[in-house]
N, C-alpha and C positions, 0 to 999 in steps of 0.2 A: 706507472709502477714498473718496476724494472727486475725480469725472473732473474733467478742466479739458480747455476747447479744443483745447490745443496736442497732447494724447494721441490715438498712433493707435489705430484701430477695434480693431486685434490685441491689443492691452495690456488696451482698455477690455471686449472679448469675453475674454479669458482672464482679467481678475479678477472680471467675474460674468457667465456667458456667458447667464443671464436678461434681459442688454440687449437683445439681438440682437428681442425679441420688441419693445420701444418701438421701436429704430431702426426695423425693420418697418412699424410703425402709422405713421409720419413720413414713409414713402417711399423708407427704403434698402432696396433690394432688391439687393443686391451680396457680399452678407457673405459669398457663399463665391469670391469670387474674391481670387484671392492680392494683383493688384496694389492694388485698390480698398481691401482694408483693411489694405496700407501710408499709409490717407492719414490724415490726422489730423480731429477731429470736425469743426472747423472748415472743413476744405475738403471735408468730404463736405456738412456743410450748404450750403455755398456749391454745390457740381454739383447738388443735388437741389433747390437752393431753397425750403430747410428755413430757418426763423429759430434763428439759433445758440444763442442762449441758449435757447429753447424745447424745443429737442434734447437741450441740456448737462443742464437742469433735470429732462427725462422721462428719462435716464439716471440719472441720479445718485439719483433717486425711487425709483429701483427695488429689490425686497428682492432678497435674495442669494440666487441658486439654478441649479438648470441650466436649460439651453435645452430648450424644452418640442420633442415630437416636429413638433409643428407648424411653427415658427419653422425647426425643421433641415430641413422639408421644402421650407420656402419660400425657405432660403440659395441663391445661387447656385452652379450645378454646377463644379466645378474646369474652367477654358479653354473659359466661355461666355460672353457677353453678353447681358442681359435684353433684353427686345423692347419698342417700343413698350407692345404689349398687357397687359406686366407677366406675362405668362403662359408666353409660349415662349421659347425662349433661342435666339441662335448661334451656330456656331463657323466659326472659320476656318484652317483646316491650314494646316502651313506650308509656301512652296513658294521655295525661293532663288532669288531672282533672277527671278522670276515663269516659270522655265522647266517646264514638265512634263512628264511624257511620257505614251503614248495611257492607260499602264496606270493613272498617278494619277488623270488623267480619268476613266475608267471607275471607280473604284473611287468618288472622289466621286459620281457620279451613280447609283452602286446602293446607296449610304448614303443617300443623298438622297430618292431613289424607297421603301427598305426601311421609312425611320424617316416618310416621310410629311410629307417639308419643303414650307415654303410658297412657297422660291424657291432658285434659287444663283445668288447673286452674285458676278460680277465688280468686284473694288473697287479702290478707287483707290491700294494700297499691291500692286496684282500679288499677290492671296491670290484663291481663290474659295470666297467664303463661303458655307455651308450653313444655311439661314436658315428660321427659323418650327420647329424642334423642341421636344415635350415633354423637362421638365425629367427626368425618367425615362428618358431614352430617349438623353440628353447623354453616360454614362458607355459604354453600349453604341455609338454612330456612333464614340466617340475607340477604342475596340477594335477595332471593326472595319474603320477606315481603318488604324492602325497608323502613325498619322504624329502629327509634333510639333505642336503646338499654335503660330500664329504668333502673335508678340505685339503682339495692337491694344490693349490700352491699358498703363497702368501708366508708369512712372518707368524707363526701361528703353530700347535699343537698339529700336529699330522695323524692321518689316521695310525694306529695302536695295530703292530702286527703283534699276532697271538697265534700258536702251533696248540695241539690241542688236549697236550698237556698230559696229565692223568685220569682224566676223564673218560681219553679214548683211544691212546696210542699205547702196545707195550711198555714201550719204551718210556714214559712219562713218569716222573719221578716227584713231580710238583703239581700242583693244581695251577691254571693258566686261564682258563674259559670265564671264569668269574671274575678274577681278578681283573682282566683285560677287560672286562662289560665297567667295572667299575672304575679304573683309572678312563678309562674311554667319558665317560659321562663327567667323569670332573675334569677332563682337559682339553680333547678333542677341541681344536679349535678358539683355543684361549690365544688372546695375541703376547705376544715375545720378542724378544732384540732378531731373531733372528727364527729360520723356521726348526721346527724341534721334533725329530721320531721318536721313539721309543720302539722296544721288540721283545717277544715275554716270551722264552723257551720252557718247556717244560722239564728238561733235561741237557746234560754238556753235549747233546749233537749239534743242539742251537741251529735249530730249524728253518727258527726267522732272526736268523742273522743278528743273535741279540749283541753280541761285541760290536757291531757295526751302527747303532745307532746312537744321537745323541744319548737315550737312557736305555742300557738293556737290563733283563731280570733274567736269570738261569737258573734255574731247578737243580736240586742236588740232592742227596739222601741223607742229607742235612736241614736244610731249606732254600737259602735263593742268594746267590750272589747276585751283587751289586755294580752293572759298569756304567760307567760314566765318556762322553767326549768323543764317542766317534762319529765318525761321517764317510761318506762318499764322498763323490765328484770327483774334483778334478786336480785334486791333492787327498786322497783317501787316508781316515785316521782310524788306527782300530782304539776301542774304548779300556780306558783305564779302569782294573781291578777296584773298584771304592771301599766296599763291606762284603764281607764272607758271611754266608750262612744265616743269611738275614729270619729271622722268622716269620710264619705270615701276618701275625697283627703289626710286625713294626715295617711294612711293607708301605703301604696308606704315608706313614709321616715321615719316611724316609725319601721317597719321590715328591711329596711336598717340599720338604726342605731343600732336594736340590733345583727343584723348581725355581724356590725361593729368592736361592742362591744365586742361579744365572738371569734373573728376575733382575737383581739387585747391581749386578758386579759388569756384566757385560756390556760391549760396547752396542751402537746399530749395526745389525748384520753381524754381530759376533757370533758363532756357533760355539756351542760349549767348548768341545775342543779346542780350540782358540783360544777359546779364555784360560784352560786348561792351560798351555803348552806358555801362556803369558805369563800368569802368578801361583799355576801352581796347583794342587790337591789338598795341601794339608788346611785351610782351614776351610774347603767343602767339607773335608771328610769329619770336620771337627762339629761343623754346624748336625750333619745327617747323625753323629754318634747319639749328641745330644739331644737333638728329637725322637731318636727310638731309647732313650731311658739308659 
């Protein structure tokens, strides 16, 4: 059988999982995270700044056999991230709505201290990361925390930032704390053409950055504007104005339908905006009108 580019890492590791051992020697060091070998060879040579064909060619090279003990020792641990060092991995619980209480604190910080982490971070998606552990030691901290794994990367629902709204900022003109538990629990981690944030301010000082993600919500003394399409990286897009003054029951089937929408219309690896800036707003905004009534 003969790999080609366009094949993801899962395909090309379950028809001869003796690849896993060149990807290795090249620099993939990810093979055991679920979302990384959703991605196809091409775009993992593009993240690692591997030459593609040079990738395709030491795959395809290789005889047919299993994955030697070595290679699975060196996969990545299920709901880790590789380190700088190439050596430690780490994770990041998930926490809705960046809220915790004294007990989850406490519990990270004696995973933390047990397993002999190099730091915990506070990160910029409201997760506190557990940072610098051995790969050995990755299956025991997700046991003994007893908590879900948040999802920093992949193709997929991202963790939901949420500022704290009217509940407990002056300044908060919206409720956000609920709502953000609730869209968190029906999205977080749902898979997508591409990977997808969201940001719930409870006001236009827009805390968390809610124009800057694919979907933000803004509080108003009205109810909740609507933005759609932005992103970071490495071409930054701020999010297009969709619906004004949304109310909070047609909140719920409003983000549904744009869901729906780039569910439906986008390419792989399309990020809203993109899909956005290709054909347009007007019949997202026509599908979101019609589901809020």
């Amino acid at each position: 059988m003969r790999f080609t580019l366009e094949m993801k890492l899962k395909d090309i590791l379950a028809a001869n999982p003796k690849t896993a051992e060149a990807m290795q020697e090249l620099g993939l060091h990810c093979l055991g995270c679920p979302f990384s070998v959703n991605e196809t060879l091409a775009k993992a040579a593009e993240m690692h700044k591997v030459d593609p064909q040079a990738l395709l060619e030491r795959v395809n090279s290789v005889a047919q056999g299993e994955m030697s003990a070595e290679a699975a020792a060196k996969a990545q641990p299920t709901g880790a991230i590789l380190q700088t060092d190439k050596k430690t991995y780490a994770i990041a619980p998930h926490i809705p709505a960046g809220v915790a209480t004294p007990e989850v604190l406490r519990k990270i910080a004696d995973v933390a201290e047990k397993y002999n982490a190099g730091a915990i971070k506070v990160t910029t998606a409201q997760r506190i990361a557990i940072v610098g552990l051995a790969p050995e030691d990755v299956p025991k901290a997700w046991q003994d925390l007893g908590m879900d794994p948040g999802h920093a990367v992949g193709v997929c629902v991202r963790n939901i930032k949420v500022c704290p709204g009217s509940s407990f900022c002056k300044r908060g003109l919206q409720e956000t704390l609920e709502l953000g538990m609730q869209l968190d629990k029906l999205y977080h981690g749902m898979p997508l053409p591409s990977k997808f944030k969201m940001g719930i301010a409870g006001c236009p000082n827009k805390c968390t950055d809610s124009v800057t993600p694919d979907l933000g919500l803004m509080g108003t003394s009205k109810g909740y504007h609507l933005y759609v399409g932005g992103n970071g990286g490495i071409k930054p897009r701020l999010g297009d104005l969709l619906v004004e003054n949304l109310q909070r029951e047609q909140l719920l089937p409003a983000v549904a339908a744009v869901i729906a929408y780039y569910k439906e219309k986008a390419r792989p690896q399309e990020r809203l905006g993109r899909l956005i800036d290709r054909i347009g707003t007007d019949e997202l905004k026509g599908q979101v009108l019609a589901a809020i009534g």
